[in-house]
C-alpha positions in Angstrom: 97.9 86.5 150.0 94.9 84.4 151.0 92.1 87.9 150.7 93.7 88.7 147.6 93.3 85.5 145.7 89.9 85.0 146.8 88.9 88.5 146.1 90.5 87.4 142.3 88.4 84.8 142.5 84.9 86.3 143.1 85.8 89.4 140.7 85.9 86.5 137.9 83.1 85.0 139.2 81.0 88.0 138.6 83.0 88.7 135.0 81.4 84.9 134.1 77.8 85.9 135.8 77.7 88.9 133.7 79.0 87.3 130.3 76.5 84.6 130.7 73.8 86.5 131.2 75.0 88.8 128.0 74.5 85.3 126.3 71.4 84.4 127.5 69.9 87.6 126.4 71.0 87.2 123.4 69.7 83.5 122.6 66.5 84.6 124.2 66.3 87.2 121.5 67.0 85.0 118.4 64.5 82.2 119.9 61.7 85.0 120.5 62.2 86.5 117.1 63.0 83.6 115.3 59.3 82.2 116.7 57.4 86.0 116.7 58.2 85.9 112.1 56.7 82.4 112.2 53.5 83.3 114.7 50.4 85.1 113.0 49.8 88.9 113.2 48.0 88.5 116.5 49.3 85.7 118.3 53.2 87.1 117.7 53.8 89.0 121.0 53.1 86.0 122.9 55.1 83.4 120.9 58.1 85.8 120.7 57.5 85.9 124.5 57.4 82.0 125.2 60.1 81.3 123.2 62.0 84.0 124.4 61.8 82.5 128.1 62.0 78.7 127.0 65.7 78.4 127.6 66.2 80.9 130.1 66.6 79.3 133.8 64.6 80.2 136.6 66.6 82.4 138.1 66.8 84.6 134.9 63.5 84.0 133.9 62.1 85.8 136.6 62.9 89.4 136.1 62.9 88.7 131.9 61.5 91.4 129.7 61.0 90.4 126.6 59.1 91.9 123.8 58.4 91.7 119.7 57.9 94.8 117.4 56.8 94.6 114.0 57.1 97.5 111.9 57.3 97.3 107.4 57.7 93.3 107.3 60.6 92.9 110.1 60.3 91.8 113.5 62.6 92.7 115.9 62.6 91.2 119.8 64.6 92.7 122.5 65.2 90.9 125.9 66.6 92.5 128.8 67.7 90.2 131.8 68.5 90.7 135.3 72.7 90.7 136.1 72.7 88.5 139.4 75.4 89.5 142.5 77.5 86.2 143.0 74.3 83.7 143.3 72.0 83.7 140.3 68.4 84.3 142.2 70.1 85.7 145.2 70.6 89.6 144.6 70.6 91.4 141.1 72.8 94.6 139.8 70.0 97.5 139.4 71.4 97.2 135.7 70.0 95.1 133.1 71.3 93.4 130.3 69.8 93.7 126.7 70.2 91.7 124.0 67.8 91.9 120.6 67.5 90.2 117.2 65.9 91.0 113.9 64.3 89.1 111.2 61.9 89.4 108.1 58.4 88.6 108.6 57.6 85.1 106.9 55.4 85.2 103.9 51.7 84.1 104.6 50.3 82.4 101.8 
């Protein structure tokens, strides 16, 4: 019975792992665009990607790809994050997780 609850235990483990990281790609992509529609024109791809990988932790940060597109006055950033095996920084899925937001360009006056 032992094996079996253990094995329970590291399937949720990994359920948790993965869910998290479906979160953190997701706030990643919010902060990013959320600080890409604020940036100027030529300065946006590298605010979206600072404050994409602000809150991320190291082992996440890593492998983070995260990128801002601007097309007809909406900005759009999409993160994809590394799915860790067990021990964040350890071993990673060859999967990633994606998570993107979208916003309108702020007026510059």
């Amino acid at each position: 019975m032992t094996p079996l609850i253990i094995v329970t235990l590291v399937a949720l483990w990994q359920c948790v792992l993965v869910g998290y990281t479906y979160t953190l790609a997701g706030n990643a992509a919010d902060e990013a665009v959320r600080a890409g529609t604020a940036a100027e024109p030529g300065a946006r791809d590298a605010a979206c990607r600072q404050a994409g990988t602000d809150k991320l932790s190291g082992p996440w940060r890593g492998a983070a790809d995260i990128g801002c597109v601007t097309a007809d006055g909406y900005v759009t950033a999409r993160v994809s994050l590394e799915v860790p095996i067990l021990f964040p920084g350890v071993l990673g899925f060859p999967f990633k997780v994606h998570g993107s937001a979208g916003a309108v360009e702020e007026a510059k006056h």
